[in-house]
C-alpha positions in Angstrom: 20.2 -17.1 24.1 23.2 -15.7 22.2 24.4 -19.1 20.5 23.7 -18.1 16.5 21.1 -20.8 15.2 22.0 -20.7 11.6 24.3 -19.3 8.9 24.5 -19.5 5.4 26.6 -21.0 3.2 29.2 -18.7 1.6 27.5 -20.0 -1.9 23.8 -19.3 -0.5 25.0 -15.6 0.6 26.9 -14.8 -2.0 23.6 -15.1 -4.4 21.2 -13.2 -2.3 19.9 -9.6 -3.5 21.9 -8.4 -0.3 25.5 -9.3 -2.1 24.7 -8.5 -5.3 23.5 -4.8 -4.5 26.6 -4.9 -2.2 29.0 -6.2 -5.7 27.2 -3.4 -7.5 28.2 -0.1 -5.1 31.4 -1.3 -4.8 32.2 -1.9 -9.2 29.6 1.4 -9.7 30.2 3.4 -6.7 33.4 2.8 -5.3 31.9 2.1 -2.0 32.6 -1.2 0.4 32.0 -1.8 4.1 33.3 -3.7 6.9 30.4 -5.3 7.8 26.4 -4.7 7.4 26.2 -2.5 10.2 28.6 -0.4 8.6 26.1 -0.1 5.4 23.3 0.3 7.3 24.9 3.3 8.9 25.9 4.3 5.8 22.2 4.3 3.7 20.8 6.4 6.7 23.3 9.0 6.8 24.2 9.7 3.1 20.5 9.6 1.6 21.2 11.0 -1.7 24.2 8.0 -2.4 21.9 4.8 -1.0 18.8 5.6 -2.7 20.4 6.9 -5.8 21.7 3.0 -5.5 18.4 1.8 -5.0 17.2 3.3 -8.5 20.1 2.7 -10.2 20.6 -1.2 -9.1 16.5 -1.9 -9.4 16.8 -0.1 -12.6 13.5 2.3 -11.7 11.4 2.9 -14.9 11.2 6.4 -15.6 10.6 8.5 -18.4 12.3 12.0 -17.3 14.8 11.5 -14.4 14.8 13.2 -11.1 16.8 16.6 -10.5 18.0 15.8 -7.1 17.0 12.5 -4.7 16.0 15.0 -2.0 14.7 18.6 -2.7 13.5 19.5 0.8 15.0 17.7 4.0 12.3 18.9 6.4 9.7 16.8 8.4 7.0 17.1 7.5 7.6 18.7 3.9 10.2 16.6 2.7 10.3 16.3 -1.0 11.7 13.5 -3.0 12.7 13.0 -6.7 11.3 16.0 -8.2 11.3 15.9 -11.9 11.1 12.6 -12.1 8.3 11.5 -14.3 7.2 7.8 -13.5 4.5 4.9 -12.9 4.9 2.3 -10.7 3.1 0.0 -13.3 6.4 0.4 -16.1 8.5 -0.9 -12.9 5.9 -4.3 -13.0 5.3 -4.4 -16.3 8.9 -4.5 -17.6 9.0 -8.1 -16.5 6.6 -8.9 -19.2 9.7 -8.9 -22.5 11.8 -11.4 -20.5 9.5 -13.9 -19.2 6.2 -13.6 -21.3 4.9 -16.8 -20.5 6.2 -17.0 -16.8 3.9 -17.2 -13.8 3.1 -13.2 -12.5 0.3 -14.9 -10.0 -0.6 -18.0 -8.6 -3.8 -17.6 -6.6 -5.2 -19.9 -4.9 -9.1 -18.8 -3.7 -11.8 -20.7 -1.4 -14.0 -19.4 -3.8 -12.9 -19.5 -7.7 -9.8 -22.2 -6.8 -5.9 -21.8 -8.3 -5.7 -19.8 -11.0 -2.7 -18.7 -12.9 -1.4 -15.6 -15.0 1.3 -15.3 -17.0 2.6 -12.2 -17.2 1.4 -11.3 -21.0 -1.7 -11.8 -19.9 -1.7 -9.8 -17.1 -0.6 -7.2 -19.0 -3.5 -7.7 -21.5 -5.5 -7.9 -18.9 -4.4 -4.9 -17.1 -4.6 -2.9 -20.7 -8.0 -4.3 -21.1 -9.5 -2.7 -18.0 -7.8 0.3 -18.2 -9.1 1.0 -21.5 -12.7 0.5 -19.9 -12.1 2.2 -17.3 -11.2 5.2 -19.7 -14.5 5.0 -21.2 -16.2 5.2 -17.8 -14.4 9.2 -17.4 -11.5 7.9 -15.1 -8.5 10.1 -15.5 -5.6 10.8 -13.6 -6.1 11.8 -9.9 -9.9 10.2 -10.3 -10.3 7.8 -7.1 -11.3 3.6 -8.5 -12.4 1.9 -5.0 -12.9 -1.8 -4.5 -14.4 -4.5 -2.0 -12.2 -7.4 -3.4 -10.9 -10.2 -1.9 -6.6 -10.9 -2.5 -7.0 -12.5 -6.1 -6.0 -11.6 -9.2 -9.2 -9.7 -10.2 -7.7 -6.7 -7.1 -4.2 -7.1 -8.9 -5.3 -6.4 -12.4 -8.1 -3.7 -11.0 -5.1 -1.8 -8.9 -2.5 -2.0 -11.8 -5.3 -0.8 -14.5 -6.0 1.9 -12.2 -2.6 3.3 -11.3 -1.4 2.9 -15.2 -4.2 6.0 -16.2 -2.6 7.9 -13.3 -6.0 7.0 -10.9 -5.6 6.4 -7.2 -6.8 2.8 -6.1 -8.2 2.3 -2.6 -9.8 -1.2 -1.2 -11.5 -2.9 1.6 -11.5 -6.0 2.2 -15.4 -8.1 1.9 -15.6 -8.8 5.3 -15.3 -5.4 6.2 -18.7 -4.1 8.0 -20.8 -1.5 5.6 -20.0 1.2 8.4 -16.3 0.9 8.5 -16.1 0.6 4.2 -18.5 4.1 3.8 -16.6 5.8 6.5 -13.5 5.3 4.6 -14.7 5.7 0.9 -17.0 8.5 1.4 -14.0 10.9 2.5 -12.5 10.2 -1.1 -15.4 10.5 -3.5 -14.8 7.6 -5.9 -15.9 7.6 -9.5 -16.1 3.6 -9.8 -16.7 0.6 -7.6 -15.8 -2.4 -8.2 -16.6 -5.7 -5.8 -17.1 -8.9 -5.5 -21.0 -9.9 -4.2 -19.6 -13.0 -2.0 -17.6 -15.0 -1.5 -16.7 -18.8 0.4 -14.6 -18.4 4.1 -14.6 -21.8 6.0 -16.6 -23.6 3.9 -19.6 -21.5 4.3 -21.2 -18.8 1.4 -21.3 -15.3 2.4 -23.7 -13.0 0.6 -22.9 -9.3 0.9 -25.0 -8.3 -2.2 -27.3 -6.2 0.2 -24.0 -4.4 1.6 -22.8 -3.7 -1.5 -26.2 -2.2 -2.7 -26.3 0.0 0.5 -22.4 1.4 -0.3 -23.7 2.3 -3.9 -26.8 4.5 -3.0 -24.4 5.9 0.2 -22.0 6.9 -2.7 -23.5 9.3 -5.1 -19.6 9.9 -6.8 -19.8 6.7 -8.1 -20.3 6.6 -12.1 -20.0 2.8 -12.8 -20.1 -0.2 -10.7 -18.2 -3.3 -11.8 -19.3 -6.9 -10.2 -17.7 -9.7 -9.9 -20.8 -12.0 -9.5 -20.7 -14.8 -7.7 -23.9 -15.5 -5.4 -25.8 -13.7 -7.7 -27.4 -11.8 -10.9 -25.4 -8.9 -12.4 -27.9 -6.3 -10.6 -29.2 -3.4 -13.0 -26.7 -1.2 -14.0 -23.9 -2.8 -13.5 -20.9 -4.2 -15.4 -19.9 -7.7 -15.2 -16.2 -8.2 -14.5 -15.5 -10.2 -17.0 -16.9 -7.8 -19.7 -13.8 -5.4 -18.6 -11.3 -8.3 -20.0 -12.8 -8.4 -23.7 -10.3 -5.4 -25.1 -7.6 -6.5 -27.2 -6.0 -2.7 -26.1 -2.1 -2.0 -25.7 -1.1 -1.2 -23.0 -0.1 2.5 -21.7 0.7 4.4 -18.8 0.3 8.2 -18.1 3.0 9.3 -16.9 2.9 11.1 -13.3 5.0 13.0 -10.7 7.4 11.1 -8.4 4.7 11.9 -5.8 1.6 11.1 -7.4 -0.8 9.6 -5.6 -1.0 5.5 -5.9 -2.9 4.4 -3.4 -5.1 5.4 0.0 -5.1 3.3 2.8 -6.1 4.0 6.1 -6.0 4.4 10.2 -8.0 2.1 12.1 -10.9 4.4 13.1 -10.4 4.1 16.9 -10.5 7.6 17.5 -13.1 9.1 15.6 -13.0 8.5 11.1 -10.4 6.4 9.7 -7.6 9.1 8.8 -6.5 8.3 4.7 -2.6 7.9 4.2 -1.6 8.5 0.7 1.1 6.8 -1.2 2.8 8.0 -4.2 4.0 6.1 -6.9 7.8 6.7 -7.1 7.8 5.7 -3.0 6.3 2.3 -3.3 8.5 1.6 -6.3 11.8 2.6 -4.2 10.4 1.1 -0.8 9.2 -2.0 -2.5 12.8 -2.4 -4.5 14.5 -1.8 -1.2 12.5 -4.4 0.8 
């Protein structure tokens, strides 16, 4: 049970994220260790120098820069970053200039099959809808829900959503109507958007009469977008595709360090599902650190 089962080669380590980041403290920072426990110990003890690091080395996108990595050290309270003025879409779209026509996603649905998007047009994309969703009243700290499936239609949904400052929250098709209006009703959303079915083993599910039951159990809701699939556009809706027709720039409003991004939520076990809120300029640094 102790006998290692595999180590890298010194060429294969020496190219991970892992040695690079370590290459960069010690030419930026002055800082080396002995070993990786030693740099573990040291990113939990001295907070201010590892996730300084972390921005600096991921190069964070930021358009006013943060006073002080850690304001408040108190649990619960602490505060991060103030004065940092940020969204987490700059960080994704910044890949855009150097790789235009490279893959951002390869999906692969039971549904609509493989697609691809290169990363100009996501961004297109992305500015397209966000320029709709504009017109619908969505402005920052407005909540844009969604019963999507994991395909690029969430991806360009949530990143048009976070780039007006808005706070995206989903649930996932399969999801009974009960457990979706128990969470979405706590937040009040302005606009849904949702697919009407989908294909899972082979077999078509409908969920157009769901849907229509989350819509009259939401009286927030301004718009609904559809992604149509088993079905007619109903009345009053917008088609999906119809929020890709805007040949828009793109922009982001720029928000706090602790802005809201996203909601998800508890499982519901114990009584409603509790929401936990994350901020933009904490998924950027957990992501880059991951």
């Amino acid at each position: 049970m102790n006998d290692i089962l595999w180590t890298p080669t010194k060429e294969r380590a020496d190219a991970s994220t892992m040695a690079e980041f370590e290459r960069f403290l010690k030419d930026q920072r002055g800082l080396t260790f002995d070993d990786h426990n030693a740099m573990w110990e040291w990113s939990v003890t001295d907070l201010d120098g590892f996730w300084s690091a972390i921005w600096d080395y991921f190069d964070v996108q930021a358009s006013a820069p943060y006073t002080t990595v850690i304001a408040k050290r108190q649990m619960p309270g602490a505060e991060w970053c103030p004065g940092a003025m940020l969204n987490y879409t700059d960080q994704i779209m910044k890949h855009v200039d150097s790789q235009p026509d490279g893959d951002a996603l390869i999906v692969q649905s039971e549904t609509f099959g493989r697609k691809r998007l290169s990363w100009s047009e996501l961004r297109a994309q992305v500015a397209s809808v966000a320029a709709h969703l504009r017109d619908m009243g969505v402005t920052k700290g407005d909540r844009v829900v969604a019963v999507l499936p994991n395909t690029e239609t969430a991806m360009i949904a949530f990143l048009a959503t976070a780039s007006i400052g808005a706070i995206w929250s989903l649930c996932a098709p399969d999801m009974g109507h009960v457990a979706i209006l128990d969470r979405f009703k706590q937040i009040e959303p302005k606009v849904l958007i949702a697919q009407d079915g989908y294909v899972h083993a082979g077999k078509t599910v409908d969920r157009r009469e769901i849907l229509a039951g989350l819509e009259a159990a939401l009286p927030s809701l301004v718009q609904c977008v559809t992604v149509p699939f088993v079905g007619d556009l109903p009345k009053g809706h917008m088609a999906w595709d119809s929020l890709l027709d805007r040949d828009a720039p793109y922009e982001s409003t720029q928000v706090p360090f602790d802005h809201p991004l996203w909601i998800v939520y508890s499982s519901g076990t114990t009584g409603n599902p509790k929401p936990i809120v994350h901020g933009h300029g904490g998924i950027i640094l957990e992501s880059a650190k991951q």
